[in-house]
C-alpha positions in Angstrom: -23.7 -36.8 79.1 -22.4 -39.9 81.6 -20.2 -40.3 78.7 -18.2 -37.1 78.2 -16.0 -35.4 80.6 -15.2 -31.3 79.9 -11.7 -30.7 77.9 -11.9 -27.0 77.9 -13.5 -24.2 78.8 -12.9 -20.6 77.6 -14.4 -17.5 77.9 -15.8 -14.8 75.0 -12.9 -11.6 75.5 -14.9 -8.3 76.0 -13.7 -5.2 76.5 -14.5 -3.4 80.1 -17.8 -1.7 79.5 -16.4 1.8 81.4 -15.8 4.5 78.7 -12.6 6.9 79.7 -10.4 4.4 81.7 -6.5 4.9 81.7 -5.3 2.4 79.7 -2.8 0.9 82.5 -5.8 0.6 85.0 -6.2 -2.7 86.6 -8.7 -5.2 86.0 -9.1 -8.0 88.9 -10.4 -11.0 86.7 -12.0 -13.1 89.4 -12.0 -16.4 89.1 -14.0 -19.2 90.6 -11.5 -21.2 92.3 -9.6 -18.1 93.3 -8.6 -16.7 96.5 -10.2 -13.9 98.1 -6.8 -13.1 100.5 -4.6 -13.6 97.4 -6.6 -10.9 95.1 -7.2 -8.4 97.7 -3.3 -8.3 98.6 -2.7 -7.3 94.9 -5.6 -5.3 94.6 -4.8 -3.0 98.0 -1.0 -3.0 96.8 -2.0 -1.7 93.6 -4.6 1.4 95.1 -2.4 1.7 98.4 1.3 1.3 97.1 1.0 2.1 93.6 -1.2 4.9 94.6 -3.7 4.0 91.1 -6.9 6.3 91.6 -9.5 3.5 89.9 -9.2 -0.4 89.8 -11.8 -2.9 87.9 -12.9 -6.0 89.7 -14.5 -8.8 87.1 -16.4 -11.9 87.2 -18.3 -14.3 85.3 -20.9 -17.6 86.2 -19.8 -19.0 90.0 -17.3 -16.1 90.5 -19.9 -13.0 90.8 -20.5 -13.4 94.4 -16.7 -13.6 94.9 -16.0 -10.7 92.8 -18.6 -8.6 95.1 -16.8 -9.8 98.0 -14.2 -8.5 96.8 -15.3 -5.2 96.4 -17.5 -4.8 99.6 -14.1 -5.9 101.3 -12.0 -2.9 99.6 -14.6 -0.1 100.0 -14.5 -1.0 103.9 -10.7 -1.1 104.1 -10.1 2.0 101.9 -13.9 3.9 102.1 -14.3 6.6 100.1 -14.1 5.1 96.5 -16.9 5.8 94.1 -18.6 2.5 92.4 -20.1 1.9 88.8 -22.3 -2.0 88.2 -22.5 -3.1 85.4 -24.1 -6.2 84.7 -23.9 -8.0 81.3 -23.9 -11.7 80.0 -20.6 -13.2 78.5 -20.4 -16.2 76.1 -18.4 -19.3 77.9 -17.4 -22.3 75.0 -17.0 -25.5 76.6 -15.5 -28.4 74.7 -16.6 -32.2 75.8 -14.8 -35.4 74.6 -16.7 -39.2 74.5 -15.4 -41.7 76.3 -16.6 -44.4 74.8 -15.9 -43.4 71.1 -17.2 -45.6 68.6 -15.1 -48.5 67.6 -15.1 -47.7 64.0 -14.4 -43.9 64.1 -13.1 -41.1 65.5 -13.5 -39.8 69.0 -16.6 -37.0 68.9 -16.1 -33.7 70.6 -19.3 -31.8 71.8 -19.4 -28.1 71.8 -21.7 -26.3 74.2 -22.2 -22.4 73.9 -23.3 -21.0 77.4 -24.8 -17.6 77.9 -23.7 -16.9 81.6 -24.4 -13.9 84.0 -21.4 -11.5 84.4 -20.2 -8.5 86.4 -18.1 -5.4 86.3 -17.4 -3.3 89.0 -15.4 -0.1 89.0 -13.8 1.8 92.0 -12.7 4.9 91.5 -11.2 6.8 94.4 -12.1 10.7 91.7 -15.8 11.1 91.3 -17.2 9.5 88.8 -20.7 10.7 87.2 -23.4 9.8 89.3 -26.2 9.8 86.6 -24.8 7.0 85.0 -26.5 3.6 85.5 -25.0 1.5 88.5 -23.6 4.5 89.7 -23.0 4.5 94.2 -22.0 7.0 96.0 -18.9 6.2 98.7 -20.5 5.2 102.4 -20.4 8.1 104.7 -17.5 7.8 106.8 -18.2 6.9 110.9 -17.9 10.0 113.1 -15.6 9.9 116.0 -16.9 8.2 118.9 -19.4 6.1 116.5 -19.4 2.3 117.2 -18.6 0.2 114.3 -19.1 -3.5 115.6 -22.4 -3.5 114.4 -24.4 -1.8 117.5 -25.9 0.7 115.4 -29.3 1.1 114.3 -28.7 0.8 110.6 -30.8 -1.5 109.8 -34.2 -0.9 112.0 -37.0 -0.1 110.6 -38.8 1.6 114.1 -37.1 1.4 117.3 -37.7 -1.7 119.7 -40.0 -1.5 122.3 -39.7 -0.9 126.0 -39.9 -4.6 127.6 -43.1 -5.6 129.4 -43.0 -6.2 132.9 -45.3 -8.6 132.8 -42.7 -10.7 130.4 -40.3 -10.7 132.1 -39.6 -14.0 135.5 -39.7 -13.2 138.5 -36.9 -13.0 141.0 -36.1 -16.5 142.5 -35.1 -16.0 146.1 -32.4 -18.3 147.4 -32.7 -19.1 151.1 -29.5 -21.3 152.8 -30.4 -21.7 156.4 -27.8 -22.5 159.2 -28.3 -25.7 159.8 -25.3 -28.3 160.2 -26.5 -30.8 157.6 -26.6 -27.9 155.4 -30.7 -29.1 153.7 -32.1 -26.5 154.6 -31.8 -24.6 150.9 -35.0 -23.7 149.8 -35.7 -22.0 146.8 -39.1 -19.4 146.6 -41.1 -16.8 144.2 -41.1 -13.4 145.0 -44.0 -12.1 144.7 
């Protein structure tokens, strides 16, 4: 493969695996070398000034981490939107060309059919039916007075325990004496 470099590279057109959808809803196609702060200015114009009620974020191979991003980074800005997964594998068709064709004939393409992992995420800000599969409820919304920097407990398991005395150092005492040369600072262990 030293010997090819990649011509093209296009993807297998599916149609958005969510049965019902308005026909003018928007589908965020995520891209690998896109930018997150570039989609999500679209994507909160589109739910926030458009007012739309459901919005489809997509990605294939290297973008499905981005295209999560994405999505985590909406349902915390707008909260309250329903979310369907799906998960699904799309056909990518990449076209190599030699480099070093042979002298004597034409230059030979090599076609490569890749099976690679894909995702589709709606948000909906209507219920959606939560029997289908993928299906997530919106987060509960933080009461008044709640701290959101991340000192909750969300995450614990059992609650931390009460720290040993014996654990923790002792008190150094700091002694500065009145002397003119000003060495008499001794340092001690309380005990």
């Amino acid at each position: 493969m030293e010997n090819f470099r990649k011509v093209r590279t296009s993807e297998e057109e599916m149609p958005l695996p969510f049965p019902d959808l308005p026909p003018d809803v928007v589908e965020m196609k995520v891209k690998e070398g896109s930018k997150i702060r570039n989609l999500m200015n679209f994507a909160m114009a589109q739910m926030e000034l458009k007012g739309r009620r459901q919005i489809v974020f997509s990605g294939c191979g290297r973008a499905v981490t981005k295209t999560i991003t994405c999505v985590e980074i909406m349902k915390r800005k707008l909260g309250g939107l329903h979310q369907v997964t799906k998960v699904r594998y799309k056909t990518v068709l990449e076209v190599w060309e030699n480099q070093d064709p042979p002298p004597d004939g034409p230059a030979q393409n090599l076609t490569v059919h890749k099976n690679v992992p894909s995702i589709c995420i709606l948000l909906s800000r209507d219920p959606l039916d939560p029997n289908q599969m993928g299906y997530q409820p919106p987060e509960p919304r933080h009461e008044a007075g709640e701290d959101t920097l991340g000192s909750s407990t969300k995450g614990l398991k059992r609650p931390l325990p009460p720290p040993c005395e014996e654990l923790l150092p002792k008190k150094l005492q700091v002694q500065v004496s009145d002397s003119p040369r000003g060495t008499g600072t001794t340092a001690g262990q309380q005990d």
